[in-house]
Structures are given as structure tokens and as C-alpha cells.
C-alpha positions in Angstrom: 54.4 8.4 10.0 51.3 7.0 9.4 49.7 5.9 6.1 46.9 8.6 4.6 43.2 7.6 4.9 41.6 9.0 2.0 37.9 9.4 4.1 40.0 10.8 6.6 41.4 13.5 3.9 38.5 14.5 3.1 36.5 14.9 6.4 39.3 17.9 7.4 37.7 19.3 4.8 34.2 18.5 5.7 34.2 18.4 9.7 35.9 22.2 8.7 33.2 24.0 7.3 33.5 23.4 3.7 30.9 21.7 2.0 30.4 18.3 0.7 31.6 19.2 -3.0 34.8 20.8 -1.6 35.6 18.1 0.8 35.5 15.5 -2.1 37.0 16.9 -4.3 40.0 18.4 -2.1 40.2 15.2 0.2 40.8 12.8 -3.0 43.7 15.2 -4.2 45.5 15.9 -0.6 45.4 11.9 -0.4 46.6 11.5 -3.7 49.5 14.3 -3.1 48.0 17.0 -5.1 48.0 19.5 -2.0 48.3 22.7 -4.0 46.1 21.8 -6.8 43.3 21.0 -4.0 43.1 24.5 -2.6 42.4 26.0 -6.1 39.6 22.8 -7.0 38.4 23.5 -3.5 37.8 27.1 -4.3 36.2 26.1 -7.2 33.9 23.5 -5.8 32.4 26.0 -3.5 29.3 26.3 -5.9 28.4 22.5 -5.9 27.7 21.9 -2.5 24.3 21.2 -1.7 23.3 20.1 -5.3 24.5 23.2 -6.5 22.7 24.7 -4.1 19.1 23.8 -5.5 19.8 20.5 -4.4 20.2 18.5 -8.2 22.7 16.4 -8.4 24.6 15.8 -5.2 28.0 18.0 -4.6 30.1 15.4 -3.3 29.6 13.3 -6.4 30.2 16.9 -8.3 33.3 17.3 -6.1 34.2 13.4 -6.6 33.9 13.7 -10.4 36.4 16.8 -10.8 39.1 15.1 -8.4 38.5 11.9 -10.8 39.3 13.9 -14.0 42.0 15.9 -12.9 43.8 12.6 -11.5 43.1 10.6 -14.5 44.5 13.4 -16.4 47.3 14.3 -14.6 47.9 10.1 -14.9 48.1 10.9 -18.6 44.7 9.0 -19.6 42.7 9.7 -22.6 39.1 11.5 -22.7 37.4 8.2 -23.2 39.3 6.1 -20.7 38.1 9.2 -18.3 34.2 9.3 -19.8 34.2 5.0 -19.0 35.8 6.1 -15.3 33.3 9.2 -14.9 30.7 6.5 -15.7 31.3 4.1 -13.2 31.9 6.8 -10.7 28.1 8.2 -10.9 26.5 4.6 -11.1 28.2 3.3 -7.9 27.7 6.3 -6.2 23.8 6.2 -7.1 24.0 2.4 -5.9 25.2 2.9 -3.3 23.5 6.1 -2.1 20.3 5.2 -3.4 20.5 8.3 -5.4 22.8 11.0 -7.2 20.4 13.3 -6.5 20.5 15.4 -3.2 16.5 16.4 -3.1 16.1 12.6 -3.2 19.0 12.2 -0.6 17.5 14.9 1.7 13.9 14.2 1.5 13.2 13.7 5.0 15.5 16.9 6.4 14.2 19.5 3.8 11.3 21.9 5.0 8.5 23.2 3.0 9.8 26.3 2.1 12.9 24.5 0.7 15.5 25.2 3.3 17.6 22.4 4.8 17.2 21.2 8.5 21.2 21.9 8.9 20.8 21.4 12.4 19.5 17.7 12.8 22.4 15.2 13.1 20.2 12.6 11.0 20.6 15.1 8.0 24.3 15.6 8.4 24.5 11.6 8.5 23.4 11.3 4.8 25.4 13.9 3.8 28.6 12.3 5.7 27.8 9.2 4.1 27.8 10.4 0.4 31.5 12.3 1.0 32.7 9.3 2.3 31.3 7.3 -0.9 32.1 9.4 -3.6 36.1 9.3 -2.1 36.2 5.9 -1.8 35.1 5.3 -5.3 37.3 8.0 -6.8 40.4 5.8 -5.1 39.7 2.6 -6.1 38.9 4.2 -9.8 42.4 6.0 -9.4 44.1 3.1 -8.4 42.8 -0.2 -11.0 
């Protein structure tokens, strides 16, 4: 059997037509065992992708930050240990995005009228990058 890759988790999600909030957030909890508990949060997440649709902040941080509190609650960890964790969560995915936002993610792949260029491989690129941040973030929070 081989060991669970928690990118991998999440792109069955992803590369599965659910969004980038759903994949995040359902990814993190599959790979940390949760499998049950990630078909409800993935259900839930459906509203966050794409910014919450108006493209604010980005849905796979959204998706990333609900897997981080349910597993640092379910680890038994207070409301400020969380808030600290939450914290660090958003600033290393803005480092490392070069945003949290997905207007400022998408700049280049969103059309005049607003609508997303879905279609160009670029645009899915960015958005495969920030899933596969905001995972790999949540597990090393989860884990030290």
C-alpha cells in the first residue's frame, strides 16, 4: 500500500470537477483520515470556489482554512492556538502565491466583462498552484 500524498488527495478532487475550495478543503481531510467528514466540508465549500465566486479572497485558502480548523479541533486545540495557526496559514499562502486574493491571482485570465478565461491552461496553472499551496501548508500546520 502506498503512503498518501496530501497534493495528490486533493487533486482527485480538483482534476474531478470540484473547485479549488472543495478540493482543499476535502483533500486535507481524506489525507488526514477524515473521509466522511470531507464529503459534508466538500458540500459546504461549494460556495468558495472562485473567491466566493466574485473572486475575493481565494477558495482554496477558504477551503484550506476550514480543513485547518476542523483538524486542529478535532486534535483537541484551543480557539487561540487555532487563530495563531489560521494566521500563519493566510500569510504563507499570500507569500507564497503573491496574493490571497483571486482577482489579484487571475489578473491576466479574467475578461472585461468579468468572466474567467476557464479554458486557457495558463489560468488553470495558477489556480493548480494555489490548491497545491494551501494543502501543503495546512499539513505541515497539522503536523508541528
Amino acid at each position: 500500500m502506498s503512503e498518501k500524498n496530501i497534493v495528490d488527495e486533493a487533486f482527485k478532487y480538483w482534476n474531478n470537477n470540484h473547485n479549488c475550495a472543495q478540493s482543499a478543503a476535502s483533500g486535507a481531510l481524506d489525507y488526514f483520515g477524515f473521509e466522511e467528514e470531507s464529503k459534508t466540508l466538500c458540500k459546504a465549500c461549494l460556495p468558495y470556489g472562485g473567491g466566493v465566486g466574485v473572486r475575493t479572497i481565494c477558495g482554496s485558502l477558504l477551503g484550506a482554512l476550514a480543513a485547518l480548523s476542523f483538524l486542529l479541533k478535532e486534535e483537541g486545540a484551543a480557539n487561540e492556538q487555532i487563530y495563531e495557526k489560521i494566521k500563519a496559514l493566510k500569510q504563507e499562502f499570500g507569500e507564497k502565491n503573491g496574493s490571497m486574493y483571486c482577482k489579484e491571482l487571475l489578473q491576466d485570465y479574467i475578461f472585461p466583462d468579468g468572466s474567467l478565461d476557464r479554458d486557457n491552461p495558463d489560468r488553470r496553472k495558477v489556480c493548480d498552484k494555489t490548491v497545491e499551496t494551501a494543502v501543503l501548508i495546512v499539513k505541515n500546520l497539522v503536523e508541528n
